[in-house]
PAFIGU-99559 format. One line per 2 residues: number of its first residue (from 1); their letters; for each residue x, y, z of N, C-alpha, C. Coordinates in steps of 0.001 Angstrom, whole numbers, plus 524288, in hexadecimal, padded with zeros to 5 digits. Example, Ala and Ser with C-alpha at 12.3 -4.5 7.8 and 13.67 -1.06 7.14 Angstrom:
2
1) AS) 83386/7E9C6/81E78/8300C/7EE6C/81E78/83390/7F31C/81E78  83232/7F736/81BA8/83566/7FBDC/81BE4/83264/8001E/81EBE
//
This chain:
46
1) XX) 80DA0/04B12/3712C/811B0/04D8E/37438/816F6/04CA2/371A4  81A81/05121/372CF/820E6/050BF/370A5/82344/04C51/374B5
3) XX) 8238A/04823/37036/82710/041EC/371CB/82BA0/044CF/37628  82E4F/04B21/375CD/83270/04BFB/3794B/82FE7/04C66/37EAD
5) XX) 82B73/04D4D/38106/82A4E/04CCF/385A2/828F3/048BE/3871A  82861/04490/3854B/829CD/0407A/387C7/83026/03D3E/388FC
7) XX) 83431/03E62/38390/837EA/03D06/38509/8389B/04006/389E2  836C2/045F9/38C99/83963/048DE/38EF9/83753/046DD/3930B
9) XX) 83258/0452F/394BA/83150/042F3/397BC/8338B/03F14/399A0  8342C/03B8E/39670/836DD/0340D/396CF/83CCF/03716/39911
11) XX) 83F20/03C5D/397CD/844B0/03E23/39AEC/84449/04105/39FD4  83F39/04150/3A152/83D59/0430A/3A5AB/83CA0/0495A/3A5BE
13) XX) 83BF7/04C80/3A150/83ADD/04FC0/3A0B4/835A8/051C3/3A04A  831AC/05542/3A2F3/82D02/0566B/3A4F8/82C64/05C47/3A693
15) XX) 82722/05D15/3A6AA/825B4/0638D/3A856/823B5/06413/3ABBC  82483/061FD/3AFB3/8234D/05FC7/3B397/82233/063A6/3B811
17) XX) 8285F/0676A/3B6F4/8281E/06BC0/3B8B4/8249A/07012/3B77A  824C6/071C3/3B2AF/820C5/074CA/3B08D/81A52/07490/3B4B5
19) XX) 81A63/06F5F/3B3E7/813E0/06CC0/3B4D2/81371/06F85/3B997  81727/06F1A/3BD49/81683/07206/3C35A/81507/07697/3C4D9
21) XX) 815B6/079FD/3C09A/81670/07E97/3C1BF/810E2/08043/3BD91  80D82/07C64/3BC23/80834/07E0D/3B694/805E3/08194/3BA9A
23) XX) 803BF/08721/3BA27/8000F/0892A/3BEA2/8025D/08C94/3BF55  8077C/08E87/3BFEE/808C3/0913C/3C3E1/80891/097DD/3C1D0
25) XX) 8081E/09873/3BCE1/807AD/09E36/3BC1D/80316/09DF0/3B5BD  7FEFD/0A14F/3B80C/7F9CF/0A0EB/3B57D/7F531/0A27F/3B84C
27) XX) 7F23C/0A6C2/3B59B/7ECF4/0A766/3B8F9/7E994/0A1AF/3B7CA  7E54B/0A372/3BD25/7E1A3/09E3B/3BECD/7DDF7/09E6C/3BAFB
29) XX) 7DE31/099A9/3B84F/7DA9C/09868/3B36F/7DD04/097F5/3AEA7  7E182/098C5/3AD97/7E345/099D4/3A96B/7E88E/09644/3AA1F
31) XX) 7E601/093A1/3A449/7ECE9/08D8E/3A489/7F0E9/0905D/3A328  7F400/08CB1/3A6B5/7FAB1/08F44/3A789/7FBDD/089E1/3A56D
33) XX) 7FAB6/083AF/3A370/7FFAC/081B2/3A39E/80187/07F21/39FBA  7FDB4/08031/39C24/7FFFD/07E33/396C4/8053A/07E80/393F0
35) XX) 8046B/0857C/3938E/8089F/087DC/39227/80D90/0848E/39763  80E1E/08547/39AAD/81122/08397/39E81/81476/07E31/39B53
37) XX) 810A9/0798F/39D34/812D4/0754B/399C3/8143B/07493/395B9  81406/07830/392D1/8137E/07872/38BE2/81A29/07B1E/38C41
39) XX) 81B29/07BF1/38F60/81FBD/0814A/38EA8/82300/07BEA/391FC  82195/079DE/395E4/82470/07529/39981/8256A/07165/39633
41) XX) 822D6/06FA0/3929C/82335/06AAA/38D5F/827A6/06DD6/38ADA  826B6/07162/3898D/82912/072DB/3841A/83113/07292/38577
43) XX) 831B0/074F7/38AC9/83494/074CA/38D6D/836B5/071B4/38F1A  8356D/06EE2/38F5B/83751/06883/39024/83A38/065C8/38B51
45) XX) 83667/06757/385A9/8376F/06457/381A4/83B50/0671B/37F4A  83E8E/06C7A/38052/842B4/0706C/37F2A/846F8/06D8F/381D7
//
């Protein structure tokens, strides 16, 4: 993992939000949340 998500963490920075909302637009059977978090990380580390 990029050493910056943990400093961002240790500053209390998290996707915490993202995580809440994994599910909410996607047909049944088919993963929605990779992409989700992947886009919530990346965003964080910008």
């Amino acid at each position: 993992m990029d050493p910056r998500v943990f400093e961002l963490f240790e500053q209390g920075g998290t996707i915490a939000d993202a995580l809440t909302r994994l599910g909410e637009h996607g047909d049944f059977g088919r993963p929605v949340t990779q992409g989700a978090v992947e886009a919530a990380v990346l965003d964080l580390l910008r």
